[in-house]
Each structure stands twice: as C-alpha cells, then as structure tokens.
N, C-alpha and C positions, 0 to 999 in steps of 0.2 A: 119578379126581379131575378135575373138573372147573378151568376159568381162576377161575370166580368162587368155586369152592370154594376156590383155592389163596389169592388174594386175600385173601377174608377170612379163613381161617386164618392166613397170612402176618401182617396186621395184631393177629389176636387173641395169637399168639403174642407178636409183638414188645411189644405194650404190657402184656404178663400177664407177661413175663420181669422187666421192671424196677420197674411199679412192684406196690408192699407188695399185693397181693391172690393169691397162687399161682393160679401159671399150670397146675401139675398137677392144684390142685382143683377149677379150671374145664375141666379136660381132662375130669375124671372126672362134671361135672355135667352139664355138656354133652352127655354120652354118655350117661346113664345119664337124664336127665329131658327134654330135646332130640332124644335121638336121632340125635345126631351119629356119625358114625363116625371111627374114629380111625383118621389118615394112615396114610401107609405110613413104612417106615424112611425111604426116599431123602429123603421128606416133610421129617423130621424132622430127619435129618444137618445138608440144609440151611437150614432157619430159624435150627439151633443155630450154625452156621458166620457167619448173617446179625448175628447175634444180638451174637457172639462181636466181629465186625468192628465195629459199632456200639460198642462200650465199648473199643476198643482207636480208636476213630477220635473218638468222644466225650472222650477221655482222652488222647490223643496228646502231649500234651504233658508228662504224668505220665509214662506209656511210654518216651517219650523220658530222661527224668531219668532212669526207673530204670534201662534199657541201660547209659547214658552213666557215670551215677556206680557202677554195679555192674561196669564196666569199670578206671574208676580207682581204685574201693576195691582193688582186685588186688593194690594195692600196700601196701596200708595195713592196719596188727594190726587182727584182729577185736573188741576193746575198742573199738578207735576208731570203728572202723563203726558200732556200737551206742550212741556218746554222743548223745545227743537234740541236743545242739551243737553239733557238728561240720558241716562243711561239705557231705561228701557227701549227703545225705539220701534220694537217693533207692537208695542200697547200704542205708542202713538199712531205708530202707520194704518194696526186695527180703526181705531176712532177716524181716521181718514178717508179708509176703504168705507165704514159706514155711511160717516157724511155725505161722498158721491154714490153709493146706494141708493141714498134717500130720494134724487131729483129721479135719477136711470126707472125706479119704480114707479113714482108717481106717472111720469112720461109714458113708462111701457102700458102701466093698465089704465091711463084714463087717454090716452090715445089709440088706442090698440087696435078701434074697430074703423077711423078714419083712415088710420094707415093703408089697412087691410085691403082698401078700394084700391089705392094704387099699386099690389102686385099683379094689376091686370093690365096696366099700362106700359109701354114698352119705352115710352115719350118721358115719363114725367121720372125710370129706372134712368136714362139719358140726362137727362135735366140733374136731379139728382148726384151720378158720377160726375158729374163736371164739376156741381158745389165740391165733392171729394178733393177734387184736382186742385180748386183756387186754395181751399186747405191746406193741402199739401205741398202747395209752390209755396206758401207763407212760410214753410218752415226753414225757408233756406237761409242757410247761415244763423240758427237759430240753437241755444242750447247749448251751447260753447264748445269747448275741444275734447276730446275723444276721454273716456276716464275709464279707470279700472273696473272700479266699484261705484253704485250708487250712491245721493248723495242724497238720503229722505230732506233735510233738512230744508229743503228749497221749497218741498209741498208742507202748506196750512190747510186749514178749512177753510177757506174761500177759494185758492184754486182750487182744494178737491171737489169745493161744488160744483164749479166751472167745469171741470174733466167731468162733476157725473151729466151734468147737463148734456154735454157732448155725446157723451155714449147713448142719453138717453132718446138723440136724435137722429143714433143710428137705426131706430125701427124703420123708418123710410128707407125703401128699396135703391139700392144704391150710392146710401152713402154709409163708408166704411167705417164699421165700429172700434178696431183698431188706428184705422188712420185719426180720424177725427179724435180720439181723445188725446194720442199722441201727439197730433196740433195743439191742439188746447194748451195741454202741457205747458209743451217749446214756448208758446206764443206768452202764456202767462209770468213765463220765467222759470220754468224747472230744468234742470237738468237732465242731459238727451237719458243717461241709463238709466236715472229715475224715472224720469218721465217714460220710456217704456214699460219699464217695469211695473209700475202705478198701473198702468193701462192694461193690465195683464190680471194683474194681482185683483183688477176689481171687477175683473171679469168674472172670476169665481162663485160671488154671488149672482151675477146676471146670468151664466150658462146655466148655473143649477136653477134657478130659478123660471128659466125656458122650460127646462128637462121635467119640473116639478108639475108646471102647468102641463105640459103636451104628454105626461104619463099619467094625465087622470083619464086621458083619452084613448089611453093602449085597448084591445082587445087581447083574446085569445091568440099566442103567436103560434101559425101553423109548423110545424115538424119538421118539414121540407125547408124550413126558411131559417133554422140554427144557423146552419155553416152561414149560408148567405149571410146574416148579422154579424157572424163571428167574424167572414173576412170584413164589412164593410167596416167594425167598431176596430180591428188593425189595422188596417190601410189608413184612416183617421187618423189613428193617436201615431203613428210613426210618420205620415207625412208633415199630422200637426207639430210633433219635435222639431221637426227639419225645417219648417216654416220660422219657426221660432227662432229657434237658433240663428235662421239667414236673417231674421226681420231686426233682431238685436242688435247684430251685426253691423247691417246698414244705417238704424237708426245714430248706435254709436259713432257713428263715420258721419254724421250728416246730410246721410244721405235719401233721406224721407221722404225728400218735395221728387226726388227720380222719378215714384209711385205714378204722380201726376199725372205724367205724360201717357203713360196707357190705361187712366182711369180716363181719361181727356177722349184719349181716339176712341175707346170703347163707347164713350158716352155721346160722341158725334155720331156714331155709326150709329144707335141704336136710335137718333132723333133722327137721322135721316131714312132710317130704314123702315121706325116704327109707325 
C-alpha cells in the first residue's frame, strides 16, 4: 500500500464510518466495479482505532458524564439510576448503551459467517442500500425541531433495544450503521440530537469490539509500512471529525432522509450493473 493509497482510504473510511451511506457497501463496490483492493488487517485495526478515538473525542464531554456519573451511581439503587429524572443521567445513559450492546452482539457473532457470503455480491450490497434509503426517507419530519442540547430522556430500554437491533443489522453490506440506528431512534420517538448522539455513543462498544476481534489477527507489521499506517490512522480520525460534526448537523436540521437519495442511486446502479 501505497502514502496516497493509505490517504485516501484513510479519508474514505473516516467519512463512510459516520455518516448514513455504509462504509462496507462502498468497501464491497469499490472492489468489485473500481477494482480496488482491499487493505490489509493492520490497514484496518487502525482506521477502526482512528475511527474509534474520533467519537470518543467528538463526544468527550458525554464520555465524560458517563465515567463520572457511572461512578456515583455506585452508590445509588438501580431504580433510581433508571428514573429519566434523576440527576445522574449519565449512569442512566451507561445502562442504555449496554442494553443495545446486548442485541448488536449477539447479531454480530451468531450472524457473522452468513453475512460474510454476501460481501461477494454486488446485487444483494444494492438490495441492501436501498433498504438504507426506505429508512432514511421514514425519517422525514421526524424527531421534532432543531434543539441545542440533547434530550436523554426520550430514550428507555426498549427503544435502546430497538436502536441496538438496528445497528446490529448493519453487519449486511450495505446498510448503514449510522443511518439505520438513527432511523430507529427518530421513528421510535427520540429526539433528533439524542437520537444521534445515542447512535454514536454506542458505537464505542461496537468499533472496539471490531478492533478487539480483527487484532487477534494482526501479524508482524513490516517497517516500511509505519508512516503508511501513521497517515491512513490521520486521515481517519480528522475526516471522521468532520464527518461528524456535518452528520450532527444535518441530523439536527432534519435533514436524514437527504442521505436517501444517494444511498438509493448508488444501490440502483450497483443492481443494474452487478
């Protein structure tokens, strides 16, 4: 692999991680109509590690909250932790993030090897974006009007199951893991900043948990190939900011279902062409 290869993989990575267009079914189109070749592990480890730090440095102040108050809930009945009104919220929001953990993993490892078959398809990456797309059109006018701050209160443990479900059906190439759980959200009734946010925050356990599995598989990394990782794990984590930061933005605005329309064309093209 080349600097300019790592580069612009680095950046295609970072901005196909967060916002709503799947970054696997542009891995898989890429390769299969492009002619791309697909990195190596070490590649991979680290965009997801780049990726990873981007939504914990994008969020830092959430991360923050949950540490902090998942430290002083320690002390406090688990009723209390779970009142939408109580003061800790971000013990709450932990117990949240777990709850959609819970579907997102059982989905990722007892699916994992079905899935697998279809990153050879280019037909069923097509099929798939389009499901993205009818997702994404649902969310119009969904989630209310634009707000400062999020509003945890809106998510329980039944939508969080719902959102982890969703993520957990983003392993199928094609439909977007961001997008989809950010539907979910909207459509359950959370609130647009929450509901991104939620969708971000619970990603943390799911990219490390990529990163956990796909580095038991690292080798030996050759000499020559440092810088190369060094730029691809930059280009990542500063496109993934900038991803973020735009995908916030537009979600706050309502503007989600936009995604749609070129998850839509992408996923025609790739059925008529695959």
């Amino acid at each position: 692999m080349t600097h300019l290869d790592a580069l612009i993989l680095g950046i295609v990575q970072g901005l196909t991680e967060f916002l709503p267009v799947s970054s696997s079914g542009h891995l898989v189109l890429g390769q299969a109509l492009l002619g791309l070749k697909q990195h190596s592990i070490e590649f991979d480890v680290v965009v997801h590690v780049a990726t990873l730090l981007a939504v914990v440095v994008y969020f830092r102040s959430e991360v923050r909250m949950l540490i902090a108050d998942s430290l002083s809930a320690l002390k406090e009945r688990p009723a209390d932790v779970m009142d939408a009104n109580q003061r800790l919220v971000g013990a709450r929001l932990t117990l949240l993030v777990i709850a959609a953990s819970i579907p997102t993993a059982i989905i990722g490892l007892g699916f994992e090897d079905l899935f697998e078959q279809l990153f050879s398809s280019v037909r069923a990456v097509g099929g798939f974006l389009l499901v993205t797309s009818a997702l994404l059109w649902l969310t119009w006018k969904r989630g209310g009007e634009e707000s400062s701050a999020p509003r945890y209160e809106t998510l329980n443990v039944r939508r969080a199951l719902v959102i982890g479900l969703a993520q957990g059906a983003a392993i199928a190439p094609g439909v977007s893991r961001s997008g989809s759980t950010i539907a979910s959200a909207l459509l359950c009734g959370v609130e647009r900043r929450s509901a991104a946010s939620f969708s971000f925050l619970i990603s943390i356990p799911a990219i490390l948990g990529a990163v956990v599995v796909r580095a038991d598989e690292l080798g030996a990394i050759p000499a020559d190939q440092y810088g190369v990782l060094a730029l691809g794990f930059a280009s990542a984590l500063i496109s993934g900011l900038c991803g973020l930061w735009f995908l916030m933005r537009i979600v706050n605005r309502g503007g989600l279902y936009l995604f749609g329309f070129y998850t839509a064309a992408v996923g025609i093209a790739a059925l008529i062409l695959g």
